[in-house]
C-alpha positions in Angstrom: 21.6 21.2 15.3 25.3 22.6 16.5 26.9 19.7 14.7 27.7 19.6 11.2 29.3 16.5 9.3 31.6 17.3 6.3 30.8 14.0 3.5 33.6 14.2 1.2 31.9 11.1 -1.0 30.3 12.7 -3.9 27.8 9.7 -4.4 26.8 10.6 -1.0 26.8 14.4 -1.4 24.4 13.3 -4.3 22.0 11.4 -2.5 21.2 14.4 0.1 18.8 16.9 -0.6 16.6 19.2 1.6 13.1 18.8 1.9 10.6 20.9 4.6 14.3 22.6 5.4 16.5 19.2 6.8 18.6 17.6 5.0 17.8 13.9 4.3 18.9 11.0 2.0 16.1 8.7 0.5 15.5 4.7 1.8 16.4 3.5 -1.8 20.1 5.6 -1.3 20.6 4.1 2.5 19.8 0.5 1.3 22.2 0.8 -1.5 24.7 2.1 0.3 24.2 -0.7 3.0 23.9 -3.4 0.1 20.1 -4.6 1.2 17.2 -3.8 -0.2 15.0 -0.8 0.0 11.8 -3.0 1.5 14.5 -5.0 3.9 15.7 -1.7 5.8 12.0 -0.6 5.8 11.4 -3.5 7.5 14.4 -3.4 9.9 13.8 0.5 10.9 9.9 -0.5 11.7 11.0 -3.4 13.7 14.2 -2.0 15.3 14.0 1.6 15.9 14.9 1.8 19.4 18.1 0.7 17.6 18.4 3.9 15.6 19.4 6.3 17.2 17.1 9.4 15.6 17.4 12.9 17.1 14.2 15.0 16.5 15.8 16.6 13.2 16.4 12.6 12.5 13.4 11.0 11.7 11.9 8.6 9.3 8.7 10.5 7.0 7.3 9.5 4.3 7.2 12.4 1.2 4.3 13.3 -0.7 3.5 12.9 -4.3 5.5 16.8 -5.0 8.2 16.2 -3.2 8.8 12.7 -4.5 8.8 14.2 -8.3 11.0 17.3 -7.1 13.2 15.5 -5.9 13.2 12.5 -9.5 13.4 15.3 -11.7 16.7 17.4 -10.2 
């Protein structure tokens, strides 16, 4: 995890937050920033994910029920 991205969008900086100690952005912030919605890019990440191109720090989870109300309430 040598490389480091600097995001000077602060709707972007926004949307990241660290859970289990990686940062990651929620479906519901990717789809609006791609303009689709959240259950379409669900959809196109199950179908197409040889087309991502996901690292092992760059994966797909689902959060539990704590995190999810961490993160709502920040």
């Amino acid at each position: 995890m040598g490389n480091s991205v600097v995001i000077k969008d602060k709707d972007t900086q926004n949307s990241i937050y660290t859970i289990r100690g990686v940062q990651v952005m929620l479906d519901e912030a990717l789809a609006e920033m791609y303009g689709v919605e959240t259950k379409r890019l669900n959809e196109q990440v199950r179908r197409n994910s040889e087309r991502f191109l996901l690292t092992n720090a760059q994966v797909f989870q689902r959060l539990d029920s704590l995190e999810l109300k961490q993160i709502h309430t920040d």
